[in-house]
C-alpha positions as CSV (number, residue, x, y, z in Angstrom):
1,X,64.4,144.5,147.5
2,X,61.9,142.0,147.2
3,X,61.2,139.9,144.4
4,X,58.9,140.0,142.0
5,X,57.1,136.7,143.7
6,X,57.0,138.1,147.2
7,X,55.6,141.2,146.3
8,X,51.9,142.4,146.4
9,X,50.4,142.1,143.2
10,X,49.5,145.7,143.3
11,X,53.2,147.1,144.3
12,X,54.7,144.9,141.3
13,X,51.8,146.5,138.9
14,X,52.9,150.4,140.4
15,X,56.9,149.5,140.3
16,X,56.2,148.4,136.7
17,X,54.7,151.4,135.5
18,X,57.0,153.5,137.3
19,X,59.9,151.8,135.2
20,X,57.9,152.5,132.1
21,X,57.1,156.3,132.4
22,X,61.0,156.7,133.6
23,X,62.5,155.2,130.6
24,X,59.6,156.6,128.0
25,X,60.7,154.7,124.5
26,X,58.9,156.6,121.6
27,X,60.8,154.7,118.3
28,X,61.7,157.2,115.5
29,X,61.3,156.1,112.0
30,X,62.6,157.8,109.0
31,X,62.5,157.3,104.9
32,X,65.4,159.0,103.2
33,X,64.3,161.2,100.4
34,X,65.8,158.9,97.5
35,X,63.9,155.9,99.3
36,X,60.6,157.4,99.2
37,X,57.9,156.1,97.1
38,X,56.1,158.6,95.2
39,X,53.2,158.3,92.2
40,X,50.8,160.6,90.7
41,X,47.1,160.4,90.8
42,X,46.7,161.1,87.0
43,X,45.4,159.2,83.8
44,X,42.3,157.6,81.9
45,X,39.6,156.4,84.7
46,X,38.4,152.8,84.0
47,X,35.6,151.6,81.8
48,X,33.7,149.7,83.7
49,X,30.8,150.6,86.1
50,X,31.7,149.7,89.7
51,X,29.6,149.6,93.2
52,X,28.2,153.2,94.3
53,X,29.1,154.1,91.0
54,X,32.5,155.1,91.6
55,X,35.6,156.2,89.5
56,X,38.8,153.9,89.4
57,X,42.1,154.2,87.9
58,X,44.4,151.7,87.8
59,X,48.1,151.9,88.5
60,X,50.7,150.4,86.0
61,X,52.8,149.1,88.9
62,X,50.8,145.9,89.1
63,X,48.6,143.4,87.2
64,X,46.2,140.9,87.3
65,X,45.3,138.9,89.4
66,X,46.0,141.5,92.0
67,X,45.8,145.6,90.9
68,X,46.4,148.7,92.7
69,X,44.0,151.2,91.7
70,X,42.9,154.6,93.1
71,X,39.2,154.5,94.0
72,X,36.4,157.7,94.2
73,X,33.2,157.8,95.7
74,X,33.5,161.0,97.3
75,X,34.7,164.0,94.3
76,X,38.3,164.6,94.6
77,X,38.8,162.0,97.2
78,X,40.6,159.2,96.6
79,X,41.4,156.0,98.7
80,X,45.1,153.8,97.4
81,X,42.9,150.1,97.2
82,X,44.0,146.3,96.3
83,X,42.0,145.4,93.7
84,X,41.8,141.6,92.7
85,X,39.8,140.5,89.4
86,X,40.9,139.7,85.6
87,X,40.7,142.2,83.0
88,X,37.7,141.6,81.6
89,X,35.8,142.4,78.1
90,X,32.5,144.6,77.2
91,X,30.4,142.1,76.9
């Protein structure tokens, strides 16, 4: 066989991709049941008006500076989103 520097760029390219789609590699990865995160979408929604006027609630697993919160613009919709800020006051 020839090696890879002797051969036609074009023969090394179709060789290659012959390799590839003989050994196909398509990775597997599973979370065990007891290993799974899992948290409910449930509780007050937060005080403060945000952009497009959505609804917020945020999660008690973190804190300032950096919050996860659950974030609505669309009804029933909601998108997981980082959130950084400080808590802030009314006024």
């Amino acid at each position: 066989m020839l090696s890879p520097l002797k051969m036609s760029p074009a023969i090394f390219l179709c060789i290659s991709l012959l390799s590839l789609s003989i050994f196909p590699s398509t990775p597997q990865a599973t979370v065990p049941p007891s290993a799974r995160f899992s948290f409910t979408n449930e509780g007050d929604f937060g005080d403060y008006i945000v952009e497009y006027n959505a609804n917020y609630r945020v999660l008690s697993i973190a804190t300032t500076p950096f919050q996860l919160c659950f974030y609505n613009t669309t009804p029933g919709q909601y998108t997981l989103a980082l959130r950084m800020g400080t808590v802030r006051s009314k006024p």
